[in-house]
C-alpha positions in Angstrom: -16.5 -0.2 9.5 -16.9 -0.4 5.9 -15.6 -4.0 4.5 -13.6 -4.4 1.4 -16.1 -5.6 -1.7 -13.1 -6.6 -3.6 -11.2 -9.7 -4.2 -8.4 -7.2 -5.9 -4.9 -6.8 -4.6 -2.3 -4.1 -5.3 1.1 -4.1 -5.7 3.2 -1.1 -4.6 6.6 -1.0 -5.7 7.5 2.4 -6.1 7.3 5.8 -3.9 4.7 7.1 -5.9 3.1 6.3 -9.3 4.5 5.9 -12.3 7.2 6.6 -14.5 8.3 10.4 -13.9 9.4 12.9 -11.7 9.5 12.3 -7.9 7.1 14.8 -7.2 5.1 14.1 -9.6 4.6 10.0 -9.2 3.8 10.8 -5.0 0.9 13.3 -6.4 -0.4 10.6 -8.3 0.0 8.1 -5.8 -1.8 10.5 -3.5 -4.6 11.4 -5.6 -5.3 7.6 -6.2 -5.2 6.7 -2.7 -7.7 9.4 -1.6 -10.5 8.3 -4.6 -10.4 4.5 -3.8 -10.9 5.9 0.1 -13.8 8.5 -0.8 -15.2 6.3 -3.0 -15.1 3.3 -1.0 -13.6 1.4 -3.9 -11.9 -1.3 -1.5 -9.5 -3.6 -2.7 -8.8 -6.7 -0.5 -5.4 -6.1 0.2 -2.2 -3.2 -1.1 0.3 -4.7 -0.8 4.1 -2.7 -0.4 7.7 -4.1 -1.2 10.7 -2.4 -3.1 10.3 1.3 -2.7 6.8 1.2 -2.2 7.3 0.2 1.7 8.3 4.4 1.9 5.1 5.2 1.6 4.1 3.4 4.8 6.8 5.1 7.1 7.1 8.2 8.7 7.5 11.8 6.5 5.0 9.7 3.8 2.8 12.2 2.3 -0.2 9.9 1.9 -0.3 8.0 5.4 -3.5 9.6 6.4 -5.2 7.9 3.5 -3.6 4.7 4.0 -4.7 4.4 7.5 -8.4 5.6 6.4 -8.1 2.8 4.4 -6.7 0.2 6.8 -9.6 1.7 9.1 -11.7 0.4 6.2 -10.9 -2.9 6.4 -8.2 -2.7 3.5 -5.1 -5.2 4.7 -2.0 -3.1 4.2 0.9 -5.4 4.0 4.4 -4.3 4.4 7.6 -6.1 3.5 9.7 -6.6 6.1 12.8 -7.5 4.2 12.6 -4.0 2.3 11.8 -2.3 5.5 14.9 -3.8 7.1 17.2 -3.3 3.6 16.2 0.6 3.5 16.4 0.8 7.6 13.1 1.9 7.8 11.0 -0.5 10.0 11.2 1.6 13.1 9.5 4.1 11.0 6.2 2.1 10.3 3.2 4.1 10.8 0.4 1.8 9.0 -0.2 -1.7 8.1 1.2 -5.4 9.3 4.7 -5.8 8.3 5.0 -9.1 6.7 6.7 -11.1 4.4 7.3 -12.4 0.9 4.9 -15.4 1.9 2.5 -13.0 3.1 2.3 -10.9 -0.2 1.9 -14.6 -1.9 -0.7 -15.5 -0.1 -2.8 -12.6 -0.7 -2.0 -12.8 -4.7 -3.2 -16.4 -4.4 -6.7 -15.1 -2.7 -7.0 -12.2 -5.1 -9.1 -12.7 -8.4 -7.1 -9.9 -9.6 -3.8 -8.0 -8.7 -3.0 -5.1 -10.0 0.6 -3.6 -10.0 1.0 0.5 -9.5 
């Protein structure tokens, strides 16, 4: 198992990446996702609230990745008060659903956080 080098957290809060079409931001998303994992550029922690938690759940185009990741030893946190508002956390397929003091915690740890 390969072990996060990184003190950096990221903040999902979208499905996808950006600014722009639908199908569009999940390519992005995607494409991001797959060089940090065959590149083994590990952040500490991605962390997933708003709309970013339907990227986690079942039908998500980039779960394979995310649970390469999590196999990395990249924490994937999940919020559970977004899962619950969008009805989705019986539909969890990666990461440790959490909450707000979670995703607080891991900002506190992280010598950078970057939002996507």
């Amino acid at each position: 198992m390969t072990i996060p080098d990184s003190d950096t957290v990221l903040l999902i809060t979208r499905n996808g990446m950006g600014d722009a079409d639908p199908e569009l931001q999940q390519k992005l998303i995607g494409t991001y996702f797959k060089l940090l994992d065959e590149n083994d550029i590990l952040p500490a922690a991605i962390c997933f609230y708003t709309n970013g938690v339907r990227l986690v759940v079942e039908g998500s185009p980039v779960l394979d990745t995310l649970q390469s990741l999590e196999a990395k030893g990249v924490r994937l946190i999940l919020c559970s008060t977004c899962l619950n508002f969008y009805n989705l956390a019986d539909k969890v397929q990666v990461g440790i659903v959490g909450g707000m003091t979670d995703i607080i915690e891991a900002q506190r740890r992280a010598g950078k956080v970057i939002t996507l």
